[in-house]
N, C-alpha and C positions, 0 to 999 in steps of 0.2 A: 555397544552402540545401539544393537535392537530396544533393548528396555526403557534407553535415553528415548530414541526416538518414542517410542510407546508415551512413556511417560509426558513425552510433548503434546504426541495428539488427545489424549485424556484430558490435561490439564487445561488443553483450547479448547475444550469440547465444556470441562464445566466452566470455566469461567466465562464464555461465550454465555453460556445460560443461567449463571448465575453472580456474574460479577466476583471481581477479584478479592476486595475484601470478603464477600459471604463465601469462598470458596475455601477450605481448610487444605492443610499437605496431609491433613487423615483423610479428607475426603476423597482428595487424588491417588493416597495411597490405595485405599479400600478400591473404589473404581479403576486401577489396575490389576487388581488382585494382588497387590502384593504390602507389605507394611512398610511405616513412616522409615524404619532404618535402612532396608532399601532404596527408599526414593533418596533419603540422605545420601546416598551412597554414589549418586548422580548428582544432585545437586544441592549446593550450599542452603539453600531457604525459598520461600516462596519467588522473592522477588528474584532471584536466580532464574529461575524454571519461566518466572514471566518477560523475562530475559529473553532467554533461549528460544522463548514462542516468535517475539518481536524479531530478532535473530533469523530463524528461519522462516518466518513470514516474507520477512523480506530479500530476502536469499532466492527465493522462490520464485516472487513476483518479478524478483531483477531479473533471475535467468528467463522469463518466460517472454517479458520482453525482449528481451535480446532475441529470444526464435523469431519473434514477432519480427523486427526489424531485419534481419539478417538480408530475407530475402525482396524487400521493400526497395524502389529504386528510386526514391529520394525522398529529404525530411518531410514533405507534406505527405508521401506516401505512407512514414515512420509514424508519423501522429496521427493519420489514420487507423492502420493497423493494431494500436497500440487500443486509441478509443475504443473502435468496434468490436474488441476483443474484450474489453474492460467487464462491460457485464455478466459475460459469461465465468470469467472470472474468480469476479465478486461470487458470484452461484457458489462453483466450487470452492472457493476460500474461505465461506461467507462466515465461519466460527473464526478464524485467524481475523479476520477484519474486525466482527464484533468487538473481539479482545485489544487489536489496537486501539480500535478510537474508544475504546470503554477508559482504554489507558490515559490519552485522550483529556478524560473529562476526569478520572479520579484518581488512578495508582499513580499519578503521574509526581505526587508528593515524594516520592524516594528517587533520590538523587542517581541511581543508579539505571532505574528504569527511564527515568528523563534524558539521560546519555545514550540510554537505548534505542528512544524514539527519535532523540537528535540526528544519532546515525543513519538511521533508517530513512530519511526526511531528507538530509544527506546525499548519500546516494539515489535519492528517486529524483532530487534538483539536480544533482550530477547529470545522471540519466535524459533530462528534457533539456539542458541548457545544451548538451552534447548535439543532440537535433536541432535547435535553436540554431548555434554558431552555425553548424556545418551549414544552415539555411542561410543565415548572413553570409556566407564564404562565397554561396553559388549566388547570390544574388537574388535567393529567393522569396528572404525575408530582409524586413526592414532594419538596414542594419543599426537606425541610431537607438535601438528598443535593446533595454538591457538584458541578458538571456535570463538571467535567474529570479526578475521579475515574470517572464514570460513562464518560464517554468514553475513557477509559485500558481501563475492564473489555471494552468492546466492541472496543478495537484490540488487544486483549492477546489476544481471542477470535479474531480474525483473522487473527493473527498463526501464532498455534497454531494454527490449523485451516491455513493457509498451508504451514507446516513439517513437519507432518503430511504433508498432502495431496500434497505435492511429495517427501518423503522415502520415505513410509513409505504409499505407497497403498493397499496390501492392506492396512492396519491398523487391523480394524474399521471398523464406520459410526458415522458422522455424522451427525445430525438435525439439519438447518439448523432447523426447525422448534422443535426442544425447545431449540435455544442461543438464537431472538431469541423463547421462553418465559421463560428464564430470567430474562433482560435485563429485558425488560419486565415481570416481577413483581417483581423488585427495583427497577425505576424506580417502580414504584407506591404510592400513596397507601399509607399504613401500614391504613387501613382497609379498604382495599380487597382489600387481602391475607390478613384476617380472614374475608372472605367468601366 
């Protein structure tokens, strides 16, 4: 399991910097230090291993959420937590993020990895529709607002501020503050929004 893992972070580490087609399983081999039959030996092909990056990217990001919310005392608190944490995040992820949204825009032609990201997408609309309802339940949020349009807008925010952040970092600021404002006055009670 060590070597797997190894072989994960190597392989986010070139493809983050040099994209998935320009990236070879020799390249990955050599940059472990070890050769192409060992890396075989873990996983089936490239698209495997960029798998298992998506995989545990998002494995990651889910469990880190869930610390985030655990101790949050309700969904607008949960959506806070989750936002103002995001960047920091990203910092630390920042080679695993490159490589999804790089996946994104090109590996995404192999059927296998597009199941990948499906999943992963998946579970992060699972994740926000889950705060969503529970906000509809309490009466927090507006309950005729569909959750997993609601959670589409908050991953779409992320996403962007993601592609931004990683692209284009001198490019103006950011208000993590005024985006989970936004969020959460459109999640809200139509009367509440009058007021």
């Amino acid at each position: 399991m060590q070597r797997r893992q190894q072989l994960i972070e190597v392989a986010t580490r070139l493809f983050a910097q040099r994209g998935c087609d320009a990236t070879t399983t020799a390249a990955i081999a050599h940059a472990a230090g070890i050769t192409e039959p060992i890396l075989y030996r873990h996983f089936d092909d490239k698209q495997d291993l960029f798998i298992a990056i998506i995989r545990e990217m998002s494995r990651h990001t889910l469990e880190h959420w869930h610390s985030l919310i655990a101790g949050a005392p309700g969904p607008a608190h949960q959506i806070r937590a989750v936002a103002k944490a995001f960047p920091a995040h990203l910092k630390r992820c920042n080679d695993a993020y490159h490589v999804i949204h790089g996946a994104l825009l090109s590996c995404c032609r192999d059927r296998k990895v597009k199941a990948a990201m499906r999943e992963h997408y998946r579970k992060v609309e699972e994740f926000f529709c889950s705060i969503v309802r529970a906000g509809q339940e309490k009466g927090l949020f507006n309950p005729n607002l569909d959750p997993r349009a609601s959670a589409w807008q908050m991953i779409n925010i992320g996403i962007g501020y993601a592609m931004i952040a990683q692209n284009l970092p001198s490019f103006g600021h950011f208000s993590v503050d005024a985006a989970i404002d936004f969020v959460l006055l459109g999640l809200s009670p139509t009367e509440k929004r009058r007021s």
